[in-house]
C-alpha positions in Angstrom: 109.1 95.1 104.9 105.2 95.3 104.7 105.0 93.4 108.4 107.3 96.3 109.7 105.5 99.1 107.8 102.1 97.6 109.2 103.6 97.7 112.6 104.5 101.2 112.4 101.5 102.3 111.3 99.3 100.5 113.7 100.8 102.5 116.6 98.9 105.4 114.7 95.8 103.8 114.8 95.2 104.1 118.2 93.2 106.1 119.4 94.9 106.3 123.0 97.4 107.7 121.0 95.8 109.9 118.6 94.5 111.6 121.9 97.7 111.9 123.9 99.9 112.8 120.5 96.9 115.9 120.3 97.2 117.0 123.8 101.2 117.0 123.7 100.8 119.4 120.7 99.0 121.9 123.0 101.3 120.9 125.9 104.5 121.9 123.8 103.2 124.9 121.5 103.8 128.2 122.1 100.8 129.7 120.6 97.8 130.0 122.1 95.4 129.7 119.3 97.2 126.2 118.1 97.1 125.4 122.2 93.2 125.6 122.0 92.7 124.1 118.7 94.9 120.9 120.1 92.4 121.0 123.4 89.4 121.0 121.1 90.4 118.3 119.3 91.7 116.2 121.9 88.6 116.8 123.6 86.6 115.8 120.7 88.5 112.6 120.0 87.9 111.3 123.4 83.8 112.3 123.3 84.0 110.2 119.6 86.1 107.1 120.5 85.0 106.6 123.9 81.2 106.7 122.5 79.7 103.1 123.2 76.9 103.8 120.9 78.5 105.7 117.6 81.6 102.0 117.7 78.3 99.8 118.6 76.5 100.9 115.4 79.8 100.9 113.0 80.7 97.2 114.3 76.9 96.3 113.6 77.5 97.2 109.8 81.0 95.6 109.5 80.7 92.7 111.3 79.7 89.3 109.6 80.2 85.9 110.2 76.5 85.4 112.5 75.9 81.8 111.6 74.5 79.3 114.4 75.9 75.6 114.8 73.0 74.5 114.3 72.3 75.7 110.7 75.3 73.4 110.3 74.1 70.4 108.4 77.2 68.7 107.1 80.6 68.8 108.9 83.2 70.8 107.3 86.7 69.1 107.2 88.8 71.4 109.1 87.6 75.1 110.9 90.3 77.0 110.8 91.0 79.1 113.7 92.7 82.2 113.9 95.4 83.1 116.2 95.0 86.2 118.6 93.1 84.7 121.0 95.5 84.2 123.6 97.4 86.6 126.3 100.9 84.5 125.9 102.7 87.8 127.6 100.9 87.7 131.4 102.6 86.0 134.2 100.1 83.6 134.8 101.0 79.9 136.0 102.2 77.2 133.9 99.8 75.5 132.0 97.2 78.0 133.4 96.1 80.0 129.5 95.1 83.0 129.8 92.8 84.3 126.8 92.1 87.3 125.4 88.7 89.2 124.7 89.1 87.1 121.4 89.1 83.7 123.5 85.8 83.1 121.8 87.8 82.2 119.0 88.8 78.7 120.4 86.1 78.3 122.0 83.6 78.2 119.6 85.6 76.3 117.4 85.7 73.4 120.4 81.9 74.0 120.6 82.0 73.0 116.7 84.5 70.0 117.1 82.7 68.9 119.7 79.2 68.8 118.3 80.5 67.4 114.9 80.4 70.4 112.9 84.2 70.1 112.0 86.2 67.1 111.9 90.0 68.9 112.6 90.8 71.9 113.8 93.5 73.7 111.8 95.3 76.0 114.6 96.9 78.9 112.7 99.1 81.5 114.3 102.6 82.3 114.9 104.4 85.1 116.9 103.1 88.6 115.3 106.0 90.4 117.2 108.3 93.1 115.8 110.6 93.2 118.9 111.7 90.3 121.3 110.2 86.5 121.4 107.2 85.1 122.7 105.4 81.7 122.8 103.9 80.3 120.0 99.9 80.5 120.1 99.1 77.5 117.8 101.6 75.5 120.2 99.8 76.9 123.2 96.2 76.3 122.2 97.4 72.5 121.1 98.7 72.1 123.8 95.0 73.2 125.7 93.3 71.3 123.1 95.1 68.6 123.9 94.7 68.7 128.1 90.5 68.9 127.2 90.8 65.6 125.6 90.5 66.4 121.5 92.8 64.0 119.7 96.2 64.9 118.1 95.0 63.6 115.2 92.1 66.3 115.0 94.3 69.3 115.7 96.5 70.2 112.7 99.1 73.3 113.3 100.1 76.5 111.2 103.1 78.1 113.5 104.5 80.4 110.9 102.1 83.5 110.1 102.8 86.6 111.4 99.7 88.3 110.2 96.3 87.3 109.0 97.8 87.2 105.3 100.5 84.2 106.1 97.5 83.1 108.2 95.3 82.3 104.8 98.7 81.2 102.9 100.1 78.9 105.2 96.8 77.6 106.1 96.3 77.1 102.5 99.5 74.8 102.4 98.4 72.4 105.2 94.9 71.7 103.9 96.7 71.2 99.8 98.5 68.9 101.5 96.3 66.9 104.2 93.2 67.6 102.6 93.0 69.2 98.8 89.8 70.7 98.0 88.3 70.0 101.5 85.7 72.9 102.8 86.9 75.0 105.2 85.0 77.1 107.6 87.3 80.1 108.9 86.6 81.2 112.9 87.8 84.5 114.1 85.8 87.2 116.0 83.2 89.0 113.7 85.1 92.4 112.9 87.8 90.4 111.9 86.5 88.0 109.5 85.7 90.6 106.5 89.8 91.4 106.2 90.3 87.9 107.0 88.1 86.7 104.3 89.8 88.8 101.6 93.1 87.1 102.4 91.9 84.1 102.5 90.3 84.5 99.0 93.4 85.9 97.7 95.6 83.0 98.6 92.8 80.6 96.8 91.5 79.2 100.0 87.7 79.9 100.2 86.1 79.1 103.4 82.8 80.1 104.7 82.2 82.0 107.8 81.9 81.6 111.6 81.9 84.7 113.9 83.1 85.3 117.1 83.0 87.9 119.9 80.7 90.3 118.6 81.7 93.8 119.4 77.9 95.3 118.3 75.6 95.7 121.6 72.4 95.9 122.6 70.6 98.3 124.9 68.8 96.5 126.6 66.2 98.7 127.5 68.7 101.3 129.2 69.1 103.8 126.6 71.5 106.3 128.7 74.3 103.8 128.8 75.3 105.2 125.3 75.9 108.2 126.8 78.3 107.4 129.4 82.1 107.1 128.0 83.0 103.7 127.8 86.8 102.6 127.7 85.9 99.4 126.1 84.7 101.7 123.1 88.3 103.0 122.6 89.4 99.1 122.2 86.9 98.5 119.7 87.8 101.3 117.8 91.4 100.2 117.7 90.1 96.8 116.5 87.9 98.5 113.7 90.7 101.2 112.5 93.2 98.1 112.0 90.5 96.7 110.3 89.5 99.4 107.6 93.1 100.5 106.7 94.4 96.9 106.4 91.1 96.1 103.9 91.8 99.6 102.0 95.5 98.5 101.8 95.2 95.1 100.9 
């Protein structure tokens, strides 16, 4: 029930939506003063969301996780990777992946693998659909993994979660059981990792942090690129929103 319920409201935490649900208000009304109010708001919410600067600064606070691999002095035993990393709905060739923004994800947990930070990667994700069937992520990456030449005896799989919450649960099952009390380091992008953390301390699975795909920016000397609207800004703050209500709930 809580999956569904989170499902639901995530379509309101879109800002997209929040801005075309405003301007269908002033579309359908029949008085003019609520017609204008709607069109100021709608106007408003675009100017906020699409703002590179105002999500830029919020995502600097937030975000944590900004550890290099080379403060890394002794190998963890697994780095658990979070799913949402890959695009497993685009028509793209077989065996071709196609990754998300979020692709950082796996990436850097190679890098770590790789470069002997982490001896296994734990590969944990299911199917987060509500409606209709889709491939497997962790099945997909191993598969990846697995063409890049890591072993299959470095790769361990968690195909059940739905959600980061079965994420730190199941995950938590698989290292009990392969490797009790081994330390963990959990990879996910940056603005994810403070929810993700909370989970995973919940389910009694401490790990210590790696970050990912920073949303935060720099200016780089170009100060009036905060002022243009961005539509990258509007992703970010559907990233972030998630992010805030789902720590408040949980």
């Amino acid at each position: 029930m809580l999956f569904v319920l989170s499902k639901i409201v995530g379509l309101f935490l879109k800002p997209l939506n929040l801005i075309v649900l405003t301007l269908l208000l002033a579309y359908l009304t029949k008085r003019p003063r609520l017609r204008r109010r709607a069109l100021r708001v709608a106007l408003a919410l675009f100017l906020v969301f699409s703002n590179p600067w105002l999500i830029s600064v919020l995502c600097g606070w937030w975000e944590t996780g900004q550890k290099s691999p080379s403060s890394i002095s002794e190998p963890y035993e697994a780095g658990i990777v979070l799913g949402g990393y890959m695009e497993t709905r685009v028509a793209a060739p077989e065996g071709v992946p196609t990754f998300s923004r979020s692709g950082n994800r796996l990436s850097a947990a190679l890098l770590l693998y790789q470069t002997g930070k982490v001896r296994h990667l734990l590969l944990s994700g299911g199917s987060g659909r509500l409606i209709g069937h889709e491939s497997i992520e962790a099945h997909e990456a191993r598969a990846y993994l697995l063409k890049l030449g890591v072993p299959d005896t470095a790769i361990w799989v968690e195909d059940r979660s739905r959600n980061t919450r079965e994420n730190a649960l199941y995950s938590k099952m698989i290292v009990d059981s392969l490797a009790p009390g081994a330390r963990c380091l959990l990879i996910s992008s940056a603005w994810h990792l403070r929810r993700a953390d909370l989970c995973f301390q919940r389910a009694g699975l401490p790990c210590d942090l790696f970050g990912t795909d920073f949303f935060e920016e720099k200016s780089q000397g170009n100060p009036l690129r905060w002022l243009e609207p961005d539509w990258k800004a509007l992703m970010k703050w559907e990233c972030m929103m998630k992010e805030w209500v789902g720590s408040l709930v949980f």
